[in-house]
RODO-2510 file (C-alpha; in nm, 4 decimals, decimal comma):
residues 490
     n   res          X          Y          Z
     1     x     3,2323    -4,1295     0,5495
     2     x     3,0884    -4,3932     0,7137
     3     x     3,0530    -4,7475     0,5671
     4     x     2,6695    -4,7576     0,4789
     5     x     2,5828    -4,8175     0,1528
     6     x     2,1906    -4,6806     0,1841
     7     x     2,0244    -4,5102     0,4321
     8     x     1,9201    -4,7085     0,7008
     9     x     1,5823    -4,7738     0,9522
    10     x     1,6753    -4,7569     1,3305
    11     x     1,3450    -4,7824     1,5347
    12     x     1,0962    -4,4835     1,3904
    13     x     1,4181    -4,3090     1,2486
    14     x     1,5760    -4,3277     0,8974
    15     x     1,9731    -4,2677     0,9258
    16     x     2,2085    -4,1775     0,6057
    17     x     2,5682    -3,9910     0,6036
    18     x     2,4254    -3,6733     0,4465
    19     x     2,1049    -3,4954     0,4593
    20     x     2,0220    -3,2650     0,1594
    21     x     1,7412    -3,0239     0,2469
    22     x     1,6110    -2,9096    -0,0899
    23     x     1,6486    -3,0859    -0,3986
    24     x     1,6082    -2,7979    -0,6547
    25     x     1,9250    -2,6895    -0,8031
    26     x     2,1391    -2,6367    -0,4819
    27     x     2,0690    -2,9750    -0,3610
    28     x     2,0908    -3,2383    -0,6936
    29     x     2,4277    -3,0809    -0,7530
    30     x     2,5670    -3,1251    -0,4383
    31     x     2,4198    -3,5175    -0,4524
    32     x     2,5991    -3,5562    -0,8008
    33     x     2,9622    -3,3984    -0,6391
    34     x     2,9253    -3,6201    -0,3214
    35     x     2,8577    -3,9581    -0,5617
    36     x     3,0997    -3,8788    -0,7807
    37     x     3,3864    -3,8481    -0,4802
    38     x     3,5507    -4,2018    -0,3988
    39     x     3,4041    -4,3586    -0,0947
    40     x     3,0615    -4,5038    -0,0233
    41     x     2,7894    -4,3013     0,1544
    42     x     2,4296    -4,2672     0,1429
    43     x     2,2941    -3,9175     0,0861
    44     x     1,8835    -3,8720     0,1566
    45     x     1,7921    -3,5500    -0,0299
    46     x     1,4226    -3,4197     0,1575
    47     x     1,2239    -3,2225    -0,1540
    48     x     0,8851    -3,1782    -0,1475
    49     x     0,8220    -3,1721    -0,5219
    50     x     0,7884    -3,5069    -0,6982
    51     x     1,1405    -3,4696    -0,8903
    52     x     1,4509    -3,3621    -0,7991
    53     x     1,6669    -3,1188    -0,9827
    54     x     1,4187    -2,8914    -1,0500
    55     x     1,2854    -2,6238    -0,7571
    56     x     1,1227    -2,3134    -0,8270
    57     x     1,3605    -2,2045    -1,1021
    58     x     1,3477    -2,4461    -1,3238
    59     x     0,9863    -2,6111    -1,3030
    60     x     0,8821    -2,3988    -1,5445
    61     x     0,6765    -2,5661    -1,8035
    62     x     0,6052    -2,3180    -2,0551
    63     x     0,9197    -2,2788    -2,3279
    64     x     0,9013    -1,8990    -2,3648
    65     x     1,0766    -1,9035    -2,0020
    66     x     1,3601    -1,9268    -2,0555
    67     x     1,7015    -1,9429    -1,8696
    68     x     1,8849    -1,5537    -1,8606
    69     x     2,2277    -1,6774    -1,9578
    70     x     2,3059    -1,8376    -2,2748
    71     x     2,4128    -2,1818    -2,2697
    72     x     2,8023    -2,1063    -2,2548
    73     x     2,7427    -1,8971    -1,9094
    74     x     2,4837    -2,1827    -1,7125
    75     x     2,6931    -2,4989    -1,7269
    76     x     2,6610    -2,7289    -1,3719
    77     x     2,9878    -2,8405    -1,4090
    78     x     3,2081    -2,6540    -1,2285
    79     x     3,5369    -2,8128    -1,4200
    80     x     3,4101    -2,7747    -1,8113
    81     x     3,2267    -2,4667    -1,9245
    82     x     3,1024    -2,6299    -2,1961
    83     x     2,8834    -2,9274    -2,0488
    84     x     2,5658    -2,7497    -2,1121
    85     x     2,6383    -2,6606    -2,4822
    86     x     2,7733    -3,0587    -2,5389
    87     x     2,4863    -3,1738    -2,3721
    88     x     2,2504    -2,9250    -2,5310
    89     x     2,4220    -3,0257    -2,8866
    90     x     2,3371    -3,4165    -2,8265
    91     x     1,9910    -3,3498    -2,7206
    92     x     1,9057    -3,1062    -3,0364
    93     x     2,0889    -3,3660    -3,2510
    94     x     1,8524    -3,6365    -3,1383
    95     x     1,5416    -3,4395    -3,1683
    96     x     1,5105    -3,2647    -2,8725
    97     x     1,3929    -2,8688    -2,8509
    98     x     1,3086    -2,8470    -3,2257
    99     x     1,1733    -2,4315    -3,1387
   100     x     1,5842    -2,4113    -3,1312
   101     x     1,6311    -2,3740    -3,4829
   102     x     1,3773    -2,0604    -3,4741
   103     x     1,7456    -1,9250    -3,3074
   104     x     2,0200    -1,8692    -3,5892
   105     x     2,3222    -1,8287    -3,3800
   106     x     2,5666    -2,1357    -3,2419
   107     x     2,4276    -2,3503    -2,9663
   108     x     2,6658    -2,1745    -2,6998
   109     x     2,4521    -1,8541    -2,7323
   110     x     2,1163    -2,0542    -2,7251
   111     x     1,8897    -1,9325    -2,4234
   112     x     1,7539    -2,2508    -2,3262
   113     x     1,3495    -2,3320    -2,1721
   114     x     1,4421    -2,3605    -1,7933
   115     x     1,2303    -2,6863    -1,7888
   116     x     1,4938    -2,8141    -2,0687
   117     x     1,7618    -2,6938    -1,8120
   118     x     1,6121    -2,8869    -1,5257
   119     x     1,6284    -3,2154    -1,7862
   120     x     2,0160    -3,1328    -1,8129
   121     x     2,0022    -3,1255    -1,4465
   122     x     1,8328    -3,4145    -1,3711
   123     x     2,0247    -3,6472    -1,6622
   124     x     2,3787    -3,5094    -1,5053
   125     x     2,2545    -3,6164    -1,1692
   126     x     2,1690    -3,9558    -1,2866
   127     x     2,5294    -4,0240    -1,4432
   128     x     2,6535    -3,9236    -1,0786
   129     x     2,4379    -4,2091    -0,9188
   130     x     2,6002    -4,4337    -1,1762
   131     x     2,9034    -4,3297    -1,0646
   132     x     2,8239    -4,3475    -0,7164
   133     x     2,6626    -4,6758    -0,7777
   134     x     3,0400    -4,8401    -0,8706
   135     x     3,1133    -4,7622    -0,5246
   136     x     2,8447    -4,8142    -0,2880
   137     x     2,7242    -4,4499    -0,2759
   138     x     2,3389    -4,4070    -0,3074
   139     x     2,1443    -4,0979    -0,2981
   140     x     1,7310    -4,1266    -0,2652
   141     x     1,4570    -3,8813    -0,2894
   142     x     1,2288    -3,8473     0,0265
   143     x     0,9171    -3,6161    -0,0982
   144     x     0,8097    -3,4050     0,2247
   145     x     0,9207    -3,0643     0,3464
   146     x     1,1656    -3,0759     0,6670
   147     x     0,9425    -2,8882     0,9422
   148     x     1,2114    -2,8998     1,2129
   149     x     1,5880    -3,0014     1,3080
   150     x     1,7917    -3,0513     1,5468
   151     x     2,1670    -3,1339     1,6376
   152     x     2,3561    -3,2871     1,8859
   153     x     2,7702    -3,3267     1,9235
   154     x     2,6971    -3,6935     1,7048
   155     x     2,4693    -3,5532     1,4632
   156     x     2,1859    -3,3880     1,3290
   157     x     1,7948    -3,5095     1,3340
   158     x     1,5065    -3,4022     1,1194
   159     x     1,1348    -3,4140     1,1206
   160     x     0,9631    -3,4096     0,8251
   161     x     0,5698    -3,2815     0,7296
   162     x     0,4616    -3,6787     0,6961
   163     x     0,5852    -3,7473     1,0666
   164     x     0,8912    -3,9579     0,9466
   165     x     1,2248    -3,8603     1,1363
   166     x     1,5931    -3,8775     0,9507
   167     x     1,8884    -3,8767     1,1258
   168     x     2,2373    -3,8065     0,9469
   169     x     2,6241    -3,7255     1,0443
   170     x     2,5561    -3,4056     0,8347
   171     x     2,2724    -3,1653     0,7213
   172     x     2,2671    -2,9073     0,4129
   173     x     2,0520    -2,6456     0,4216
   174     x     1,9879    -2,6037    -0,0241
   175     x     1,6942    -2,4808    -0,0075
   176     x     1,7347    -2,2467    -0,2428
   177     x     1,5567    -1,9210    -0,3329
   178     x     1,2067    -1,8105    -0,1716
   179     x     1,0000    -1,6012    -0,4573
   180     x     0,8294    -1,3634    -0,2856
   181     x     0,5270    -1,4314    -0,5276
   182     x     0,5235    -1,7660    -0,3863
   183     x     0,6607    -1,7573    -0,0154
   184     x     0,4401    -1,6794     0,2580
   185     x     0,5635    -1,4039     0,4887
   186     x     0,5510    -1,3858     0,8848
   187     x     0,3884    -0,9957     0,7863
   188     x     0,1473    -1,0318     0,5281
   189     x     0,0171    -0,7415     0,3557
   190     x    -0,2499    -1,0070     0,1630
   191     x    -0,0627    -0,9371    -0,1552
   192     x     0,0119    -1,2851    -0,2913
   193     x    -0,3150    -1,4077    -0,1719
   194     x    -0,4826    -1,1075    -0,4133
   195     x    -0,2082    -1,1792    -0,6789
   196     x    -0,2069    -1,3774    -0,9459
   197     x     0,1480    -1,6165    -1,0022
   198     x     0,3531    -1,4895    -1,2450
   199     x     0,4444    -1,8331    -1,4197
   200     x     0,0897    -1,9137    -1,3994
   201     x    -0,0534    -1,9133    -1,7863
   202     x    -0,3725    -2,1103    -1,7200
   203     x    -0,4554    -1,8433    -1,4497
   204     x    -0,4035    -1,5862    -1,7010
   205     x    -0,6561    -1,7024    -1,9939
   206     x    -0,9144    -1,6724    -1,7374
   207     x    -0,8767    -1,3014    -1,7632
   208     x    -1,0141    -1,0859    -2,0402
   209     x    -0,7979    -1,0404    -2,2930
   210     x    -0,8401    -0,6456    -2,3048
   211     x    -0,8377    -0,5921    -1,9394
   212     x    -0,5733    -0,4002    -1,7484
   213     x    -0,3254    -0,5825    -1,5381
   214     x    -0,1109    -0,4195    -1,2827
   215     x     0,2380    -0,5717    -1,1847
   216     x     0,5173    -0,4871    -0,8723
   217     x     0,8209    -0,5077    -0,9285
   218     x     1,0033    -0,4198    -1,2743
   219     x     1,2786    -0,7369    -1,2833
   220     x     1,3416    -1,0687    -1,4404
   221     x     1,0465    -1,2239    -1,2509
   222     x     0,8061    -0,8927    -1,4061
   223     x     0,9477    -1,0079    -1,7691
   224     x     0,8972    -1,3649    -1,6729
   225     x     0,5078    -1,2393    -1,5660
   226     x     0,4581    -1,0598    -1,9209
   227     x     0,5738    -1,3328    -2,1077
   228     x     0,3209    -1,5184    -1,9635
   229     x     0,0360    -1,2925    -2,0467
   230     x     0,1867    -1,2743    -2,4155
   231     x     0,1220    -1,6863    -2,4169
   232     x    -0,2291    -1,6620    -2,1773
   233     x    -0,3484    -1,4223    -2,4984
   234     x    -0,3796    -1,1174    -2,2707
   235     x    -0,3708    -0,7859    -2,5120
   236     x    -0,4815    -0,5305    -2,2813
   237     x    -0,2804    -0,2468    -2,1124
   238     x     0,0099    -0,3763    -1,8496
   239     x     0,1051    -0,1088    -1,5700
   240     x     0,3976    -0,2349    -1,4190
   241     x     0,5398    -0,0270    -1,0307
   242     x     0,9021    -0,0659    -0,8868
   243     x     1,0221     0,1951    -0,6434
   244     x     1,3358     0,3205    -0,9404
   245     x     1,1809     0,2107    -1,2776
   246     x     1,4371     0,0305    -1,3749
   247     x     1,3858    -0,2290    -1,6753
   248     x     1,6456    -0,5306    -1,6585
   249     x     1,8881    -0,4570    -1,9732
   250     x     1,9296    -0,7229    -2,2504
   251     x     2,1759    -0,9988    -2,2211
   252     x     2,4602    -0,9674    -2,4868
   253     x     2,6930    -1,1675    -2,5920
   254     x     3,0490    -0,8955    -2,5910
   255     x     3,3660    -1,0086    -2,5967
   256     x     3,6502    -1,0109    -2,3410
   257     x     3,7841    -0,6717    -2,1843
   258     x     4,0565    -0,6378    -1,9364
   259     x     4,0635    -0,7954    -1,5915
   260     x     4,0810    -0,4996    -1,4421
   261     x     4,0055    -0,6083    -1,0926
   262     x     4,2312    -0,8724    -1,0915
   263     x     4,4869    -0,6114    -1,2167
   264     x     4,4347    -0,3910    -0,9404
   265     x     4,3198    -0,5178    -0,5717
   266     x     4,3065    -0,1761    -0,4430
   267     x     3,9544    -0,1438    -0,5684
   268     x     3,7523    -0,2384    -0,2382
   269     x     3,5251     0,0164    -0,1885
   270     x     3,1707     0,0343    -0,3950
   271     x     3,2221     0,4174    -0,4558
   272     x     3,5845     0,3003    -0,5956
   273     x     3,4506     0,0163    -0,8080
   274     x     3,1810     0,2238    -1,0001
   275     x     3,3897     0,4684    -1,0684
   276     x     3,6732     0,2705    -1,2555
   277     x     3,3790     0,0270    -1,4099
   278     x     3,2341     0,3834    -1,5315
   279     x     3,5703     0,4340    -1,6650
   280     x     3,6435     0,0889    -1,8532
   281     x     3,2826     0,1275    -2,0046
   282     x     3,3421     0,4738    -2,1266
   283     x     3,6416     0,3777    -2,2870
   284     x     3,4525     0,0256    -2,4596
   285     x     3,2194     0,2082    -2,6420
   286     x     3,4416     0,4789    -2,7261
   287     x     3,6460     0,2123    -2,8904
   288     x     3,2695     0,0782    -3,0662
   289     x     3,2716    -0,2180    -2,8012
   290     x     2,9775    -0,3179    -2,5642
   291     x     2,9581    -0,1647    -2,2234
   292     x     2,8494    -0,5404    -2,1192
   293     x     3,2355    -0,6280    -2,1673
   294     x     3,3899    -0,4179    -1,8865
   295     x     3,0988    -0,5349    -1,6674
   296     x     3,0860    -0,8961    -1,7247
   297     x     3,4941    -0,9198    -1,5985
   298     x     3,3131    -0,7674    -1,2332
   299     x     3,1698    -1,0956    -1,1908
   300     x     3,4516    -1,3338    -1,1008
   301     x     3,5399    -1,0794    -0,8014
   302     x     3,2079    -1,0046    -0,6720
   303     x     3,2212    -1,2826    -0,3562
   304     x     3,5758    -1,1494    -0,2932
   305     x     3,4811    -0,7560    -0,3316
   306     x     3,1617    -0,8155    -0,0749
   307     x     3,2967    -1,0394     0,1496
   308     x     3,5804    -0,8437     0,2527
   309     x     3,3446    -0,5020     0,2663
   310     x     3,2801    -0,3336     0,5932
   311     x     2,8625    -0,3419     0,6803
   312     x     2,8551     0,0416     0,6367
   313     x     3,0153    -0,0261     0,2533
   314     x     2,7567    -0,3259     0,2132
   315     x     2,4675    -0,0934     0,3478
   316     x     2,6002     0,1965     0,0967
   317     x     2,5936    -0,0573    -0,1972
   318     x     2,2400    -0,1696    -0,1382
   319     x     2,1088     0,1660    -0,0643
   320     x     2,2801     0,3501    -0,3471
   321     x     2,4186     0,0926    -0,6586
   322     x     2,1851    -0,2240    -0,6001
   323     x     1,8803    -0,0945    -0,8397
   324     x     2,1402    -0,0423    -1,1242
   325     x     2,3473    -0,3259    -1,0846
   326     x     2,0643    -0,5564    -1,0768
   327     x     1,8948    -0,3795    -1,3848
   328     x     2,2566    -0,4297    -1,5179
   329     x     2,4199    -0,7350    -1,4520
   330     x     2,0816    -0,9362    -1,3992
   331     x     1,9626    -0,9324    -1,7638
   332     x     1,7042    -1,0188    -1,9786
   333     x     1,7084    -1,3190    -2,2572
   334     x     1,6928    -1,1515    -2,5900
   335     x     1,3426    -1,3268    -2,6820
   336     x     1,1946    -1,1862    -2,3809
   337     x     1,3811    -0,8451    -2,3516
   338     x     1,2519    -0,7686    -2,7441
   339     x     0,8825    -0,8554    -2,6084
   340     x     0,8686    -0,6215    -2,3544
   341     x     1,0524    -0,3436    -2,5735
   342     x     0,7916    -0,4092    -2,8012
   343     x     0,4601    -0,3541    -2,5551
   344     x     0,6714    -0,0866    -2,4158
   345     x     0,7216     0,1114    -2,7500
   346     x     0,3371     0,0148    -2,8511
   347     x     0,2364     0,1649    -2,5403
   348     x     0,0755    -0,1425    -2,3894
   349     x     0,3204    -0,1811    -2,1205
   350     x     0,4125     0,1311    -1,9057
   351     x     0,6916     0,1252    -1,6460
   352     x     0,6131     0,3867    -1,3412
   353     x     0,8832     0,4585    -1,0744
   354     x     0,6251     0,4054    -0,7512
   355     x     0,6041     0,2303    -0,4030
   356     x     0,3583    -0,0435    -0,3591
   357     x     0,1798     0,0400    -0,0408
   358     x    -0,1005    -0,1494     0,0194
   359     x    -0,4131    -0,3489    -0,1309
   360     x    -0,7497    -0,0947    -0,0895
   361     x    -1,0768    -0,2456    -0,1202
   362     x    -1,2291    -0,2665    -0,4748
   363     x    -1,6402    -0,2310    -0,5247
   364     x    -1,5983    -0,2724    -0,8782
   365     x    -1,4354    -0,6092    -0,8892
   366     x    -1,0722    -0,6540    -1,0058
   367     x    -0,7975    -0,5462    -0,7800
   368     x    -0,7105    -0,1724    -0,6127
   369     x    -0,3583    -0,0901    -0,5043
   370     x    -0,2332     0,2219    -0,3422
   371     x     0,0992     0,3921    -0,4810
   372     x     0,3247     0,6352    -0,3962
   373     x     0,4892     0,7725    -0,7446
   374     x     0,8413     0,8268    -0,7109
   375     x     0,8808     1,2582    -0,6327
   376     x     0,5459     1,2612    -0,4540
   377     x     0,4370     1,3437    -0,1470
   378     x     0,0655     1,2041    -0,1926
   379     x    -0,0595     0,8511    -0,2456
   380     x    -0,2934     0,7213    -0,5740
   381     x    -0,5084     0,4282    -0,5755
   382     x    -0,5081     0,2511    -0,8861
   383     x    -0,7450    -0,0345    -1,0148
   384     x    -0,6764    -0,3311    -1,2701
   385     x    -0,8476    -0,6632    -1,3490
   386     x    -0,5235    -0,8678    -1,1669
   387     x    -0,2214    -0,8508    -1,0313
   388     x     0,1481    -0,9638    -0,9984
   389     x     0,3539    -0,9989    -0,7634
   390     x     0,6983    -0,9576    -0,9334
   391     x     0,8557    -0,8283    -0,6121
   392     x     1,1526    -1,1121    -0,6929
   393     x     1,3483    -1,2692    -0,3557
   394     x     1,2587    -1,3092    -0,0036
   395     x     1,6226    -1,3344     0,1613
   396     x     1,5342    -1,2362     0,4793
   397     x     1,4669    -1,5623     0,6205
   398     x     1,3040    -1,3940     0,9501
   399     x     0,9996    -1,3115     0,6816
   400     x     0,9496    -1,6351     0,5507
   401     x     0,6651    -1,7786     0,6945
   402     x     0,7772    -2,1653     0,6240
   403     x     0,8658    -2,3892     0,9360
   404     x     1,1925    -2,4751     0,8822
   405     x     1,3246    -2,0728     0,8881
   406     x     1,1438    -2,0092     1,2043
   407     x     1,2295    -2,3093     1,3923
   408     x     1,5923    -2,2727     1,3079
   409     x     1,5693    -1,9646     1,4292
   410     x     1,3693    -1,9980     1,7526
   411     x     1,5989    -2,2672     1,8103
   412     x     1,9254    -2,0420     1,7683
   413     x     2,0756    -2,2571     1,5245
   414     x     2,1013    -2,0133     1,2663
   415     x     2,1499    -1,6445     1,2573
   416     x     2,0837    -1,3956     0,9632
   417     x     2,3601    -1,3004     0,7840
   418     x     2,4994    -0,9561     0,6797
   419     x     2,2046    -0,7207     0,6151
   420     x     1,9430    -0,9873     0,6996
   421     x     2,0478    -1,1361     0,3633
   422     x     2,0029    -1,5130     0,3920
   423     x     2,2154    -1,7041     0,6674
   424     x     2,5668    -1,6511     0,8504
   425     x     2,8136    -1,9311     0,7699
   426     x     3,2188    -1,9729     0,8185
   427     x     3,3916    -1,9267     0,4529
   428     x     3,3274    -2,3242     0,3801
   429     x     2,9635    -2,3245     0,4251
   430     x     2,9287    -2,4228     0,7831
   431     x     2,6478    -2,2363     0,9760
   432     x     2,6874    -1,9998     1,2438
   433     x     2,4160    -2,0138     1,5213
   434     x     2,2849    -1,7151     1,7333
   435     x     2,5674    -1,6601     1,9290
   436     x     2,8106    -1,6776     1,6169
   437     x     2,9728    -2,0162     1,6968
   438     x     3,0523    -2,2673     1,4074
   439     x     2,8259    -2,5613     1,3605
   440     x     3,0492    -2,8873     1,2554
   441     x     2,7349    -3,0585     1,1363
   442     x     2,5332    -2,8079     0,9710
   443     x     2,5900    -2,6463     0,6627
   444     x     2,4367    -2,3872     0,3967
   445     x     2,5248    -2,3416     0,0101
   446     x     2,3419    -2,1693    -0,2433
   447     x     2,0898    -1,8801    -0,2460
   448     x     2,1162    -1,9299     0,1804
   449     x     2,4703    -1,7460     0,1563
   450     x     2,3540    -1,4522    -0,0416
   451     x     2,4129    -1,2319     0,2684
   452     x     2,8032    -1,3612     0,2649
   453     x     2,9026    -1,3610    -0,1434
   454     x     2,6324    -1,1536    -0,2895
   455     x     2,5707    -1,2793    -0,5611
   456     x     2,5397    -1,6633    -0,4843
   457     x     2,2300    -1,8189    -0,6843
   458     x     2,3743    -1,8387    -1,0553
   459     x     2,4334    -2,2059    -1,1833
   460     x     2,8002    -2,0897    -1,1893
   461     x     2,8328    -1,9800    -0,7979
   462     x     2,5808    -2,3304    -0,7187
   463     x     2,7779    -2,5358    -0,9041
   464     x     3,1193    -2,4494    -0,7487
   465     x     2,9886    -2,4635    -0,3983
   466     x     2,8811    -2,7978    -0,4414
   467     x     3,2014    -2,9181    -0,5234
   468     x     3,3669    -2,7528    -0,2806
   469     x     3,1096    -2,8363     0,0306
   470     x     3,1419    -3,2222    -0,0772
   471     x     3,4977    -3,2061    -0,0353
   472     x     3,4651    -3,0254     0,2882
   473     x     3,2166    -3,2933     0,3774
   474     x     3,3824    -3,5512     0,2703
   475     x     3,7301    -3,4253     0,4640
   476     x     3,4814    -3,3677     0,7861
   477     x     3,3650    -3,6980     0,7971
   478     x     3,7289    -3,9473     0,7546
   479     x     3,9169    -3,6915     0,9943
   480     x     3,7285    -3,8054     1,3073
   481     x     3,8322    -4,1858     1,2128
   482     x     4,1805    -4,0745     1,1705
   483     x     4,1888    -3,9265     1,5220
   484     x     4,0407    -4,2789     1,6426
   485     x     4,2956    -4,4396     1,4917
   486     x     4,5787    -4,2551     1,6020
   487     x     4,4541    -4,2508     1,9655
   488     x     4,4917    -4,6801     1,9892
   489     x     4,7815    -4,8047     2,1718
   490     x     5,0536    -4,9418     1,9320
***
């Protein structure tokens, strides 16, 4: 890249090799692989939130949320599986996360706090600057929220909420995942505004304890949400309302079965897939092993399995197998899965298959919702003290009312990807505009791509992007100096 060791001030406009929007996950990692790489370069990374590393996901303050992989499953490096449980073992050793020992099993199996996870995080990122720091390479934090950009054949410009403007050779787009609890939407039906946040426990000891609280959606964000009423003090009935009534299963920890994809590539269809995973699961527990082995091998072939589907196979998958793959393969931690099996089996916590359809107007205080119960024709209203929004992910970036999605899109500089599921982008990341044409200087990794790999917002999937969209980055930027050089006269 070029030779400038930190960004630098032109006029009204900051300039740096690479510009990182979002510095949650997505973004510190792909700092840490582009300091790490030999070279200097200056990387700005544009977060709003005071630290990087972090973003919605792992902010998370309270310790009874907690990460939904074990420690063995969630490390950020994409080249030793382990990192998380040596780092993990270090910081316990030293004092660190003393609630662990409440956990009898090896350190590999431990379900970390995700605010612990975003300290692993943020120490790994702060080897890479030292790293970088041998070399010239800097990376700095500018807190504000990118409201616009815009590119040009040289590079890419950005304006940011506080009026500053960054220019860079390259732009990321890691801006990671938009909870639909917390993301404004271009067609509001008022339901966050009448909901209460799900990770919010302070909210939640302002209720009474014995009320009645009503919660949409039945997934990891819904057992996040109940968790948090368990630590507000709340003891009163939860109603919870998801269109299938499906409860996320329990994270286990099985061990290995068969490759069987990797055996066989003439799996490609979803009707084909479920039927040999029903198979291999069948003949697990018929031999006293977990179902959870067979599907856990699925995972590795998901990006290939999705990307090379036909839309009409993509549609039938999220019409017909996404409920049950999410409730699944997107499980609970154990401490939280056996707290909402207990409410459940005490009768506290009821799980109804019903469609949210609208907020109704409440004269008796509290909140009203009307329902349409799965098998029936006729809508219900029903009334609680609060509610949640545990609806999970806004993909569909033409719904997010922030003003970076629209103007990208009102620009034509992006395009939805496959289903409306986050962004279009070429295989390495680059961005396809509205007319489908590859951008050379703007790129997408992370929760952005779900549309393309499916499943791309697990540490796992981040963490290997990163690596591979430095390298692409790095490659983009020393092949135009090449050509330069190969075009003077002997």
């Amino acid at each position: 890249m070029s030779e400038i060791q930190s960004a630098q001030t032109t006029g009204d406009t900051r300039h740096a090799d690479v510009l990182i929007i979002g510095g949650g996950l997505s973004g510190a990692m792909l700092a840490a692989q582009l300091l790490r790489l030999p070279g200097r370069r200056s990387v700005l990374v544009i977060e709003p939130r005071a630290e990087l590393g972090r973003g919605e996901a792992y902010s998370a303050v309270e310790l009874g949320h907690t990460l939904n992989g074990n420690a063995a499953r969630m490390s950020v490096d994409p080249d030793n599986a382990d990192d998380l449980t040596q780092w993990l073992t270090e910081h316990i050793a030293a004092g660190g996360w003393p609630e662990s020992a409440e956990q009898p099993v090896p350190i590999s199996e431990l379900f970390p706090p995700r605010g612990l996870f975003g300290v692993y995080v943020q120490q790994r990122l702060a080897e890479a600057q030292a790293v970088g720091a041998l070399h010239g390479s800097t990376v700095e934090h500018v807190q504000a929220e990118v409201i616009d950009l815009q590119t040009d054949d040289d590079s890419v410009q950005l304006t940011l909420s506080d009026g500053q403007r960054l220019q860079g050779a390259y732009a990321v787009l890691a801006t990671g995942m938009f909870p639909a609890a917390r993301t404004p939407q271009t067609e509001s039906s008022g339901l966050n505004a009448a909901a209460l946040d799900p990770w919010d426990v302070a909210a939640m000891r302002q209720l009474d304890p014995q009320s009645t609280v009503l919660i949409i959606g039945s997934g990891l964000t819904m057992v996040d949400a109940v968790v948090s009423l368990e630590q507000a003090g709340h003891r009163g009935p939860i109603e919870v309302f998801s269109r299938h009534g499906l409860l996320p299963h329990v994270r286990r920890q099985p061990p290995a079965w068969v490759d069987f994809l990797a055996e066989d590539h003439r799996l490609r269809t979803p009707r084909q897939l479920v039927r040999e995973l029903r198979r291999h699961c069948r003949e697990a527990i018929a031999q006293g092993i977990d179902w959870q082995a067979p599907l856990d091998t699925v995972r590795a072939h998901i990006g290939r399995l999705w990307n090379q589907a036909t839309d009409l196979q993509r549609r039938q998958f999220v019409r017909h197998v996404r409920p049950w793959w999410e409730s699944h393969h997107h499980r609970s931690p154990p401490v939280s899965a056996a707290l909402v099996e207990r409410l459940h089996r005490q009768g506290r916590l009821r799980i109804q298959a019903a469609s949210f359809k609208g907020l109704e107007p409440s004269s008796q205080g509290g909140v009203s919702i009307r329902i349409r119960r799965r098998g029936e024709a006729d809508t219900c209203v029903v009334t609680g003290a609060a509610l949640i929004n545990s609806s999970g992910i806004e993909y569909d970036w033409r719904r997010v009312a922030r003003p970076l999605p629209q103007q990208l899109l009102v620009r034509g500089l992006i395009r939805p990807g496959p289903l409306a599921l986050g962004i279009a982008a070429a295989v390495d990341g680059a961005v396809l505009d509205a007319n489908g044409q590859v951008a050379r200087r703007l790129f997408a990794m992370g929760p952005p791509l779900r549309g393309m790999w499916w499943e791309s917002t697990a540490v796992t999937d981040v963490a290997l992007q990163a690596k591979a969209l430095a390298a692409r980055l790095v490659v983009a930027a020393v092949e135009p100096a090449r050509l330069r050089s190969a075009a003077k006269p002997s």
